[in-house]
Each structure stands twice: as C-alpha cells, then as structure tokens.
C-alpha positions as CSV (number, residue, x, y, z in Angstrom):
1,X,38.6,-15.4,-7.3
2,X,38.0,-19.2,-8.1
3,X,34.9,-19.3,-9.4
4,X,34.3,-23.3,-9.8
5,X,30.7,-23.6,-10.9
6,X,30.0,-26.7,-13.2
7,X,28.1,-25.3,-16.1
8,X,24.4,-25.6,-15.8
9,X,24.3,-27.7,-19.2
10,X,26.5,-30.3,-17.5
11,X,24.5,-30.9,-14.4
12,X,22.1,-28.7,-13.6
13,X,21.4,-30.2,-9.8
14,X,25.3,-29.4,-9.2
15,X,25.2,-26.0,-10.7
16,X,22.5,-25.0,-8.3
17,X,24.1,-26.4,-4.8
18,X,27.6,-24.7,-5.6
19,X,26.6,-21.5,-6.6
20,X,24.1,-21.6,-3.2
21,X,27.5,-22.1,-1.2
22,X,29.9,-20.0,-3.2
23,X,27.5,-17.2,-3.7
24,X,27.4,-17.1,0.4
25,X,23.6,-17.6,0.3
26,X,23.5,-20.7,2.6
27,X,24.9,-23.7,3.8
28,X,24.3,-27.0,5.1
29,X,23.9,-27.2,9.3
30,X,24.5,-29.9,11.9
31,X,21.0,-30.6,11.9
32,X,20.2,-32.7,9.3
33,X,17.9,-31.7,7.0
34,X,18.6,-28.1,7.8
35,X,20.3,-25.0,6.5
36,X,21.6,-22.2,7.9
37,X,20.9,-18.7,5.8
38,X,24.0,-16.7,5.7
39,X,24.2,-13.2,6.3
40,X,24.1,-12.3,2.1
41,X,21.4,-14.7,1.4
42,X,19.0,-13.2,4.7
43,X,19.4,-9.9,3.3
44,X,18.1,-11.3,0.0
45,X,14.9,-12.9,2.2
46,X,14.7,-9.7,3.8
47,X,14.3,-7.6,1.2
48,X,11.7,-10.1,-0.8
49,X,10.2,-9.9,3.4
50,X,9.6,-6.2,3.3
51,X,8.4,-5.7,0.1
52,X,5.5,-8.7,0.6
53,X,5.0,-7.6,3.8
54,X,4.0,-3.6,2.6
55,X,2.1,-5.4,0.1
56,X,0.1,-7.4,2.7
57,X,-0.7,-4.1,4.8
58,X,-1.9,-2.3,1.8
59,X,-4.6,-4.9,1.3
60,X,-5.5,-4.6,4.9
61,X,-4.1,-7.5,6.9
62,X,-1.8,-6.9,9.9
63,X,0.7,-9.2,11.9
64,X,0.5,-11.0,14.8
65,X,2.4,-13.9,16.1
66,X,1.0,-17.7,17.4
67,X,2.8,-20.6,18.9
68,X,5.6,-22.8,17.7
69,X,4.0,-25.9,19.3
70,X,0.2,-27.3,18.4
71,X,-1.8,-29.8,20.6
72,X,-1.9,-33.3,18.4
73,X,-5.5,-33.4,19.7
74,X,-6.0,-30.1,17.4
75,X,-4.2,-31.2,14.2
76,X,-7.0,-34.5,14.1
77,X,-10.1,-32.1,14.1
78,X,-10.1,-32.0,10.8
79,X,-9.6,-34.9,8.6
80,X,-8.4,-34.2,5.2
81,X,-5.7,-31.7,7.5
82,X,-4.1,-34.5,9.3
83,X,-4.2,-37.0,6.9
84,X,-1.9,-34.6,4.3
85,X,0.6,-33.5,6.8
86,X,1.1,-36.5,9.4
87,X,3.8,-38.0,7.5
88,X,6.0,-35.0,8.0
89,X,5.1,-33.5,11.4
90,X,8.0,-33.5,14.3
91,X,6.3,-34.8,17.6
92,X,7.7,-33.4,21.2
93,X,7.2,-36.1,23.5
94,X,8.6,-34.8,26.8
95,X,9.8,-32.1,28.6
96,X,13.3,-32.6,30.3
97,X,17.0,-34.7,30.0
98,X,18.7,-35.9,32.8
99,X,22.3,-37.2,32.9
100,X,22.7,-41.3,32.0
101,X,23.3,-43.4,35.2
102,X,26.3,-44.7,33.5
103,X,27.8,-41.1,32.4
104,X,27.4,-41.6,29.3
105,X,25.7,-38.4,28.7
106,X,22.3,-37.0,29.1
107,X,19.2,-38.9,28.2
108,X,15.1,-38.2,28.1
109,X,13.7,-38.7,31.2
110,X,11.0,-40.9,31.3
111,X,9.3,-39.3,34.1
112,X,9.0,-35.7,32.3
113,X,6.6,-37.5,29.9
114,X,4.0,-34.6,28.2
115,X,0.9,-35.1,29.1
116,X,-0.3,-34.3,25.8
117,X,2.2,-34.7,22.6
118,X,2.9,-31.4,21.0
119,X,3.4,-30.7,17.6
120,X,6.1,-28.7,16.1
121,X,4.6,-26.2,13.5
122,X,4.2,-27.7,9.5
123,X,1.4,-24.8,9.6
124,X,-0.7,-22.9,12.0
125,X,-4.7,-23.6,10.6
126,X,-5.2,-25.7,13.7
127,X,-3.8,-23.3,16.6
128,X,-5.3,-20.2,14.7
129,X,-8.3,-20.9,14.4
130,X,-8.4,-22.2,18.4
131,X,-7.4,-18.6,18.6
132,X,-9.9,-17.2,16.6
133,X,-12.9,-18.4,18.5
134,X,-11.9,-16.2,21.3
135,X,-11.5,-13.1,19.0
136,X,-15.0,-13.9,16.8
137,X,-18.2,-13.2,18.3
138,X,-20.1,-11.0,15.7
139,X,-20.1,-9.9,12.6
140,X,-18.5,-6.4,13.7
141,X,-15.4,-8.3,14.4
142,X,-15.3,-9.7,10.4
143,X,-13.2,-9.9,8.5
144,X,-10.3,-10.9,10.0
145,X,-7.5,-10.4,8.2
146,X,-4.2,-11.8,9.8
147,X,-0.4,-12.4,8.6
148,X,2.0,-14.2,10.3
149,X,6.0,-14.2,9.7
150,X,7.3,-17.7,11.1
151,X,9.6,-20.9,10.5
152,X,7.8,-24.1,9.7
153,X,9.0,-27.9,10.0
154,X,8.3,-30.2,8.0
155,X,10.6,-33.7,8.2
156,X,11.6,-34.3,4.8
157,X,14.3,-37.0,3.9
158,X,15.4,-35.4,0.5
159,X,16.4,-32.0,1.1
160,X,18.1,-29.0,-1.1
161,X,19.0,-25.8,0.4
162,X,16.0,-23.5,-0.1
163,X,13.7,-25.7,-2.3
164,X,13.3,-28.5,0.6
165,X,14.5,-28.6,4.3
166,X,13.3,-29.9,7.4
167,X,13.0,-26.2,8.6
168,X,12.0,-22.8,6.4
169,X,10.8,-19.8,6.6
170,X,7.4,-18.0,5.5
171,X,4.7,-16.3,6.1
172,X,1.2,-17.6,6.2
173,X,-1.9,-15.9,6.4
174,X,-5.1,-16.8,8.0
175,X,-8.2,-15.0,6.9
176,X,-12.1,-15.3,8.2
177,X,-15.6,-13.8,6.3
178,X,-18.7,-13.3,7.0
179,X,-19.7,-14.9,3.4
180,X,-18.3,-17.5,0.6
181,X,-18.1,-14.9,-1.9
182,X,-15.5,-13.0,0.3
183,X,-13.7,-15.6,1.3
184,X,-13.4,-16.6,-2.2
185,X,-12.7,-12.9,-3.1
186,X,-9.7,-12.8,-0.5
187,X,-8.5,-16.3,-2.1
188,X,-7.7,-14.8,-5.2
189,X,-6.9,-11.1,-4.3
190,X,-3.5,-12.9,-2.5
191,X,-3.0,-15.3,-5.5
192,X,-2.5,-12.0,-7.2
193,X,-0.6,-10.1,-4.7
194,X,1.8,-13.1,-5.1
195,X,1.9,-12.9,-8.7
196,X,2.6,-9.3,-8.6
197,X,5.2,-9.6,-6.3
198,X,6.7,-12.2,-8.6
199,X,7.1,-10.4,-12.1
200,X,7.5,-7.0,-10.4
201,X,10.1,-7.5,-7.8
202,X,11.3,-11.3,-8.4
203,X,11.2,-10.3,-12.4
204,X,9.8,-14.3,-12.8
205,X,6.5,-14.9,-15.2
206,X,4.0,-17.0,-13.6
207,X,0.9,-18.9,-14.9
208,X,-2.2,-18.2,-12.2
209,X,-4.0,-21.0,-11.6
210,X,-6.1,-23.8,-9.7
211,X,-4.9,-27.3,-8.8
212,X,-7.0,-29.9,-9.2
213,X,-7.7,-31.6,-6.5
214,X,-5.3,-34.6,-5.6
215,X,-2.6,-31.6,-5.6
216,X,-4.5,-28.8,-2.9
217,X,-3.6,-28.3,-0.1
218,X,-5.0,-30.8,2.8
219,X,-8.5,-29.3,4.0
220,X,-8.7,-26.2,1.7
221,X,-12.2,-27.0,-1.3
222,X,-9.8,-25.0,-3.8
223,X,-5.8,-24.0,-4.0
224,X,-5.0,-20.8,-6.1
225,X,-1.5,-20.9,-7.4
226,X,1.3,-19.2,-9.0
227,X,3.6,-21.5,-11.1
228,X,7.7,-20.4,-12.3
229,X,9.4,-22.1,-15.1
230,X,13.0,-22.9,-13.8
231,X,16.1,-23.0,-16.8
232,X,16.1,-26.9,-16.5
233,X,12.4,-27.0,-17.4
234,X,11.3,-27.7,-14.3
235,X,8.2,-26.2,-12.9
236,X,8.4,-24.5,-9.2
237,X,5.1,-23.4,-7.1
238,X,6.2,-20.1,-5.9
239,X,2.8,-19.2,-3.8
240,X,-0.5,-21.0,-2.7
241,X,-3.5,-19.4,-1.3
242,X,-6.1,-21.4,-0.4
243,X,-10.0,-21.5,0.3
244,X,-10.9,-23.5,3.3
245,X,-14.5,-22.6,2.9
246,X,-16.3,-23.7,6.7
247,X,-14.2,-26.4,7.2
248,X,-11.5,-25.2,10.0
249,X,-14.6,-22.6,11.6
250,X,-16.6,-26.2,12.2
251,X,-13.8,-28.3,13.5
252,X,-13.4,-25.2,16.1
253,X,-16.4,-24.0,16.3
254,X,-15.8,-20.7,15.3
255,X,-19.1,-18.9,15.1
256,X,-20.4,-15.1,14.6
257,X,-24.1,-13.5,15.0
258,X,-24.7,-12.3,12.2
259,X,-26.7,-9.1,10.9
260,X,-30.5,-10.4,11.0
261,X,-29.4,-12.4,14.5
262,X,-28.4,-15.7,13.0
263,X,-25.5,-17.7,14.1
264,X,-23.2,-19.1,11.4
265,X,-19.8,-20.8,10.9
266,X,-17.2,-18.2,9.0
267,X,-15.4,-18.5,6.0
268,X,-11.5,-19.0,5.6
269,X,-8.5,-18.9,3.9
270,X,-4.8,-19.6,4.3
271,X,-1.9,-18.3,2.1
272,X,1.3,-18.6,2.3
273,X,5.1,-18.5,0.3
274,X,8.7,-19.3,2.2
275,X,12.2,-19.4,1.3
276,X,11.4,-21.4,-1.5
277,X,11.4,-18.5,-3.2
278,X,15.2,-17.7,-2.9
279,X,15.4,-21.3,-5.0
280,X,13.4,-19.5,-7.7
281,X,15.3,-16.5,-7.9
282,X,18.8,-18.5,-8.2
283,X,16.7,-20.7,-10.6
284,X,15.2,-18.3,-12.9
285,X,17.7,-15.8,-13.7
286,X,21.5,-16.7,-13.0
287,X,24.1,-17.7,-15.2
288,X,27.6,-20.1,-15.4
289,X,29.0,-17.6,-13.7
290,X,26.9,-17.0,-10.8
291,X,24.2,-15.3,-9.8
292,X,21.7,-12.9,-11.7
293,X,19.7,-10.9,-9.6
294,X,17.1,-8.3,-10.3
295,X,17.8,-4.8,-9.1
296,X,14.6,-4.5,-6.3
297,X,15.6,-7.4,-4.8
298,X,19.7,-7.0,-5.0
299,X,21.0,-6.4,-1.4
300,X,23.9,-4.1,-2.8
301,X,22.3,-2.5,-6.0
302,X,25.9,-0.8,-6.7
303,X,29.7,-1.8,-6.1
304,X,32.2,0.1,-6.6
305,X,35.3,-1.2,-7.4
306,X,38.8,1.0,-7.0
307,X,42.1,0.1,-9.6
308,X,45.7,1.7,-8.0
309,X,49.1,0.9,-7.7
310,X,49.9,3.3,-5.0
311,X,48.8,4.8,-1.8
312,X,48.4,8.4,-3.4
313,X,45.9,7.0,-6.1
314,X,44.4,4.7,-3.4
315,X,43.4,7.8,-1.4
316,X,42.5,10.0,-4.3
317,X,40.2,7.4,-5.7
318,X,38.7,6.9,-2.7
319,X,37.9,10.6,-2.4
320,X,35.9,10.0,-5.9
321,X,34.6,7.4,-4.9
322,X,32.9,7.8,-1.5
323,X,32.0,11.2,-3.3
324,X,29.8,8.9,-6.4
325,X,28.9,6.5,-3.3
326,X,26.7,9.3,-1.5
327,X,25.9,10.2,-4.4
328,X,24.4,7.2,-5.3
329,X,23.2,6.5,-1.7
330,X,21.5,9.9,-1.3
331,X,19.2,8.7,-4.6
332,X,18.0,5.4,-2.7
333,X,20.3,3.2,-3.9
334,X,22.2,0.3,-1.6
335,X,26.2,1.1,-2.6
336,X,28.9,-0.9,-1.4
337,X,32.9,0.8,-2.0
338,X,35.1,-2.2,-1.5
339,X,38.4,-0.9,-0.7
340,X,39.6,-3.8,0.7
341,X,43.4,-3.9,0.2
342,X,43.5,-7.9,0.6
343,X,42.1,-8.8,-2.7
344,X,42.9,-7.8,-6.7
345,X,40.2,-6.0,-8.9
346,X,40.2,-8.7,-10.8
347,X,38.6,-11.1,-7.4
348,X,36.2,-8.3,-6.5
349,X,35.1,-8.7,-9.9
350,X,34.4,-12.7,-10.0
351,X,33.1,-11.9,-6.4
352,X,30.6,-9.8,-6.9
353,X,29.8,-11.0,-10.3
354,X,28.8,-14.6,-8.2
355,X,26.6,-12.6,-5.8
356,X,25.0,-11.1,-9.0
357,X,25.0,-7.3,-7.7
358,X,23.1,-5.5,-10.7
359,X,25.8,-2.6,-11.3
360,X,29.9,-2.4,-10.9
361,X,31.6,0.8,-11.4
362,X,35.2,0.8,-11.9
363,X,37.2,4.1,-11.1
364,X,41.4,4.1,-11.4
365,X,43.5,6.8,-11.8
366,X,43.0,7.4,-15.7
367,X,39.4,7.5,-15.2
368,X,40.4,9.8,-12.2
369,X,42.5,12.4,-15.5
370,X,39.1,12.0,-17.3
371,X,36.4,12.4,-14.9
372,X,34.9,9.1,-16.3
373,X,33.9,5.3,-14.9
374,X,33.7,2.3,-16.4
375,X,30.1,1.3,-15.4
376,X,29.3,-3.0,-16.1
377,X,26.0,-4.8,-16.0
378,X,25.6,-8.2,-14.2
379,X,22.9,-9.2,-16.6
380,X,24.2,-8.9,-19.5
381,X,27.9,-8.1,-19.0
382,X,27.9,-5.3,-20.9
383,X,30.8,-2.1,-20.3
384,X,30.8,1.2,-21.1
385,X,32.4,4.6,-19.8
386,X,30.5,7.3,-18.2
387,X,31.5,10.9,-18.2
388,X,30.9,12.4,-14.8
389,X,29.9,15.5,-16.3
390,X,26.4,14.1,-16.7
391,X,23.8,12.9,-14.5
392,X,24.8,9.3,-12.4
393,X,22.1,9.2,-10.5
394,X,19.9,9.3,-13.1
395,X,22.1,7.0,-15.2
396,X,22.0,4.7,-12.8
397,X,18.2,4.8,-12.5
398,X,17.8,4.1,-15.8
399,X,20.0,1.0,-15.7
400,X,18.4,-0.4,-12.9
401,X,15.0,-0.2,-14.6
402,X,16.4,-1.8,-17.8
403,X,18.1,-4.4,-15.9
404,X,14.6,-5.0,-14.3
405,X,12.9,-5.3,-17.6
406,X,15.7,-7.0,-19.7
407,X,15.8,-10.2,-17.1
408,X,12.2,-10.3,-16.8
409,X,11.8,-10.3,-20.6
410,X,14.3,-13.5,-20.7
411,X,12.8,-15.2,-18.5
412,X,9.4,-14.4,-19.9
413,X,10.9,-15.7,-23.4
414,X,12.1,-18.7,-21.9
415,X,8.9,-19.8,-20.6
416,X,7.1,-19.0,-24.0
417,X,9.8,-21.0,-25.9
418,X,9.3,-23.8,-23.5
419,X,5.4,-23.7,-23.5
420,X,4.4,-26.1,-26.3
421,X,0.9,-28.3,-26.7
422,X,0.9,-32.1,-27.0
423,X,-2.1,-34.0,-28.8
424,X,-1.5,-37.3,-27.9
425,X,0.0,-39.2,-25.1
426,X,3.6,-40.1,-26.9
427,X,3.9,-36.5,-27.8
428,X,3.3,-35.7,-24.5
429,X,6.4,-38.0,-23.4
430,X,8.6,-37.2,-26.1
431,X,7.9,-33.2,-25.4
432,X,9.1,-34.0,-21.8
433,X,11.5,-36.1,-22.4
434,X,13.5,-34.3,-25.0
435,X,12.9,-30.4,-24.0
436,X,10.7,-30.5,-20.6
437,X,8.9,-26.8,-19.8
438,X,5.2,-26.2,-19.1
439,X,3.1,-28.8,-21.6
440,X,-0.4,-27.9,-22.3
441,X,-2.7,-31.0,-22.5
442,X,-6.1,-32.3,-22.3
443,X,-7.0,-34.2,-19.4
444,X,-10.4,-35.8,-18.3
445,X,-10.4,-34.7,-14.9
446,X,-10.5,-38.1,-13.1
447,X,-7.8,-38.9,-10.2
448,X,-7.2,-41.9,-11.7
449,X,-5.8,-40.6,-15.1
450,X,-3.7,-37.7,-13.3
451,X,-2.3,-40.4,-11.2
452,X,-1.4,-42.5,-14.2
453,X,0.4,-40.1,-15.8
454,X,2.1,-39.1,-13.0
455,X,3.2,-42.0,-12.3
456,X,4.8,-43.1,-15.3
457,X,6.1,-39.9,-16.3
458,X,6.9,-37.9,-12.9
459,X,4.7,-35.1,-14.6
460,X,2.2,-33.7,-12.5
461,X,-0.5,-31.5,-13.7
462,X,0.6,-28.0,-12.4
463,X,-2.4,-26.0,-12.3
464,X,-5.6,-25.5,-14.6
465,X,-5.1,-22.0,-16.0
466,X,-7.8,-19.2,-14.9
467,X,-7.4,-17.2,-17.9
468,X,-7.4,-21.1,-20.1
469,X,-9.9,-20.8,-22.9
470,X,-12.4,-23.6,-23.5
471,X,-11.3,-26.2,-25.9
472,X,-13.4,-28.9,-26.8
473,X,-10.8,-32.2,-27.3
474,X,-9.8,-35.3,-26.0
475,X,-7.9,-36.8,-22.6
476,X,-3.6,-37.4,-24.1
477,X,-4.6,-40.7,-21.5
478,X,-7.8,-41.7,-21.8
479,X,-9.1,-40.5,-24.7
480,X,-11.9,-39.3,-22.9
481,X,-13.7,-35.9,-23.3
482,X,-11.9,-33.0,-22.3
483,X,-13.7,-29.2,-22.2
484,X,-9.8,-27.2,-21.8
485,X,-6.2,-27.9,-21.4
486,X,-3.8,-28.0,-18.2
487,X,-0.4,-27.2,-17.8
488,X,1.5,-30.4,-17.2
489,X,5.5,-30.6,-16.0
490,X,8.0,-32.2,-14.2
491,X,8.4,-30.6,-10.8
492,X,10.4,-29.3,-8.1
C-alpha cells in the first residue's frame, strides 16, 4: 500500500488532511463546508460516544432529544447569546420550491414565506430552556440534569475536516439548580468528567481551566475548560462546560417554588464536546506513517494478518487463526482476521498501520511448525514472537494497557517539554515564534492587553489554570501588576 503522507516536519496542515482521507476517517461532501464521516472514522466517534455517554449516566444525567430548528425570536432573549453566535447561524426562510416558469429548475417560492424565520441549531440554550419552563414548577422537579446527542451548524468559511465544518457532531448538556453553589458544583464536576475522559480513554494530557472573559462562551458568567497540546504546538480546546448562572431561566422565565414558598429563577449550565475531538486524537498521537491510536478507543484492537503461498497453508492458517481470533474475541477484545486474498501482507501491513490498529499478529506456516506469532505494536513498532504455549489473552491484555500508558506518557512529555515561562514580552514572541507550545505568562487582566497581544501575535490566552499558584509579577504587555500566570498559545 501507497502510503503518501508528507512528513509532519514538512507541513504539518498537509500531514493532517491526507492522513484524515487515507486513513478512511472522512472526506470532503458536496456541501460546502461539510464532511462526510466514513464508516472507520464513525466507529472511532462511536466508541469516544459510548464511553462519554456511560460516563454522563453515572453522574446522573439522562438523554433526551429537542428540535433541529429554533424560533429567531428565542435566540434574541438573551443578549450576550445572540450577539456571539449571529454571525454564524443558518436562517430558514421558507417552506417550499416550486418549478421556474422558464424550466429552468426549481426555485423558492415566494408565497411559502415562514411566518417566523427559523434557526438551524449552533446550540440548543434557547429552545431548552423554552422547554424547561414546562417541566420546572418546584423544587421537587430540581435538579435537572439533561444530555443531548445532536449535529450542530455553525457557517464557517474556513473549514478542516473535524476541527471546523459548517456541520458537527456533539453532545451538549443542559443542567438546572435550585442554588449557585450547585450549579457551580455541576460546572466543574463535567469539566472533569471531560478531563478524565481525555487522559483515560483519548490518552491526551490536559490543563483544567477558566477562560477569561473575552474567550467564554456567549451568555455563560464563567467557561471551564480542558486544553490539548497538538505536535505542531498548537493548542486545541477539547471540552467547555459552562455556568450560565440565572441568565437563560430569566430570559424564559423559568421559575420553581421553592422550600420555604418562595419563587426564584434556577441556576444553569451547558457543556458540551463534538467531533473535534477526532482532530485531537489524529493530532496528539500519530506519526509519518499514519495513525496512532490508543487501545480504548481503537475500533479493531487486534488484526491478524495471514502469510501463504498456497491454498493448503491458506486454510491451515486460517484454522489458527480464527482459533486465536475467538480467542481473543471471547476476552473483550475487537479482532479483525483479514484474509482477503486481493492484497499482499506487506499492504495489509501499511493498511492497518495508517488506521493505527494498536496490535498486528502475523501467523505463516513456520510460525504454524512452531506454534508461535509474530505479535507488532503500532505505537512503537516494535516485533517480537510469541509462543502459543503461554497465555495470549493475557499477553495481549498486557500490551494493550502499556500501549495505553506508553502514548499517554509521550504525549504527556511533549506537553511538559513544550511548557516553558516567558518574562518579558520579546521572550514571549521569540518562545512562540521559534518552538510554539503552552507559554506561561503574566497578564494584567484587562481586555485591552489580551486583545493586544492577540492581535499582534495570534496567541490567545488559553485558559487561567485552576490548580495556578499565586505569583506576584508583572503584565509581559503592560507592565502592569499581575497576581499569577496564564497559559498563552497559538490556537486551533
């Protein structure tokens, strides 16, 4: 197999798009703007799906499902919401095409005008919380703890498969509280649950976080965040979850009685992460020759590869080898035998060494004579033979686990490598300029001077760390007063 990936220190941008397409994750679709998922990259989203979505319904929140389309009269209740996401929200205007008088194909028609313009979801605070002033009446019905599993548009210009497209997929949740403090609670209890997710399943180190508050999220008082540190040294924000404090229960009057007979507004939140996840994964981990994945998240864990120059071995090896695939299959694990009799070894081997499945086993007919495989590692190409008189399952277990580790620690080592502190402004430039990664600088908290820097550098700050210690200095900008550093980078 071809394998055809420019090298990620020749251009990284180029690296990434080609091994999206030949990895069979995604392509471009006749949409503009939009991608279509292909079937390995969906099983990749499906498996990062089920295990957030376990993790959601053992904190307590369940599923339900709200409209693709939102009223425009609901997005303007609330002011700071509509002013962030106007720019990018598709409007439906009417209802209907008919055929052209001229036969020249099918037009709008004019008379099937809307009577009120609809929006096409960018996110669902507005018709959720209509929603919830039907379901909230008391404090008995508190808290409300909701997930929801959609697609989301949002009309960019620039797009890259995963990282930015017209169209994705997420999931967004939408919680309400009796109180601040458990709104606040639930804020950062999902900031978590994303970060967990992230080093446990994705293998990808994250900072936790705030962002200040030119970067949160339009209509929330404070945005939680989990940040990734991608092999360019570029920063990615892999997961939001935001507090919204009263501000979506008073724009829809959303209201409970509580305890003592009062009648107050609740408390919210909104938290969410979409395919741009599948970015990071690529991102983090892979290599020049494709992709890298980490075992939980592989959608074949295990391929098994069969070498013969006849139909005699060809059926005795595959004998052995549907025998090691239940094996293997009875143990948990996803196992693929490729017997395919169109393609070499040697292409199954680029293949599936692009699609970054964790483990290969090779069986041929010495191997066969010995009762051994030769057993390879996508991480970090490492073979070695295994005697089938000992324990594969277990073996293979054991791999797994240290596949896990091994590319978390890597990525974990890049990101401390690229974590360095700047004093002063040209440090700060030369530091991005020259290496990039996650700076750490002061900043006097003013709009102005984050605006400044961002734009004559393109570095935003990322987030302001929760577990940052006080530091007494001064602003790389201003010079200004500055109680603890920020992480600063240039950004996806």
């Amino acid at each position: 197999m071809s394998k055809g990936i420019t090298k990620r220190s020749e251009d990284y941008s180029a690296w990434y798009n080609e091994l999206v397409k030949k990895a069979d994750l995604a392509e471009s679709s006749a949409v503009r703007g939009c991608m279509v998922i292909k079937p390995y990259g969906f099983s990749i989203w499906e498996k990062m799906q089920a295990s957030l979505d376990k993790m959601f319904k053992d904190t307590g929140h369940t599923n339900a499902y709200f409209p693709l389309f939102i009223p425009k009269s609901y997005l303007s209740r609330e002011a700071d919401h509509v002013k962030g996401f106007a720019k990018e929200c598709a409007v439906v205007t009417h209802y209907r095409l008919k055929n052209a008088e001229d036969g020249s194909g099918v037009i709008v028609d004019p008379d099937a005008k809307l009577e009120e313009e609809l929006i096409v979801r960018p996110t669902s605070e507005t018709v959720i919380w209509s929603t919830y002033k039907n379901w909230i009446q008391s404090y008995r019905d508190l808290p409300l703890l909701v997930n929801q599993w959609a697609n989301v548009v949002r009309w960019e210009m620039r797009t890259r498969l995963f990282l930015r497209t017209a169209e994705f997929l997420w999931q967004e949740g939408h919680t309400a509280h009796a109180t601040k403090e458990e709104a606040i609670e639930e804020t950062v209890k999902m900031m978590n649950v994303y970060a967990t997710f992230a080093e446990e399943f994705m293998a990808m180190p994250v900072l936790r976080g705030v962002k200040t508050e030119s970067e949160r999220f339009a209509g929330a008082l404070d945005t939680y965040c989990i940040e990734a540190l991608m092999q360019d040294g570029k920063a990615l924000q892999a997961g939001t979850s935001h507090f919204l404090g009263q501000n979506f229960a008073k724009a829809f009057d959303v209201k409970f009685a509580t305890k003592d007979g009062g009648l107050e507004h609740v408390w919210g939140t909104s938290w969410g992460v979409s395919t741009r996840l599948m970015g990071a994964l690529i991102m983090a981990h892979s290599d020049d020759d494709g992709l890298v994945l980490p075992p939980k998240l592989a959608p074949i864990q295990v391929v098994i590869v069969p070498i013969y120059r006849s139909e005699e071995q060809a059926a005795a090896i595959s004998e052995k080898a549907n025998e090691l695939k239940k094996q293997l299959q009875d143990a948990g694990f996803s196992v693929k035998y490729d017997d395919r009799d169109t393609h070499k070894p040697g292409f199954k081997f680029a293949e599936y060494e692009q699609k970054g499945v964790p483990v290969r086993i090779a069986i041929g007919p010495k191997d066969l004579e010995k009762n051994t495989i030769e057993v390879a590692r996508r991480d970090t190409k490492e073979k070695s033979f295994f005697s089938l008189e000992n324990d594969l399952v277990a073996h293979v277990k054991g791999l797994m686990e240290d596949i896990q580790q091994n590319i978390y620690k890597k990525a974990f080592d890049f990101r401390e490598e690229n974590t360095r502190k700047a004093d002063t402004y040209d440090e700060f430039k030369a530091l991005l300029d020259e290496k990039g990664g996650f700076i750490l600088a002061h900043w006097d908290g003013s709009a102005e001077t984050e605006e400044k820097i961002k734009e004559e550098t393109k570095a935003t700050i990322r987030c302001i760390p929760l577990e940052a210690p006080e530091e007494e200095g001064a602003c790389i900008y201003s010079g200004k007063p500055s109680g603890r550093r920020v992480v600063f980078a240039r950004a996806y």
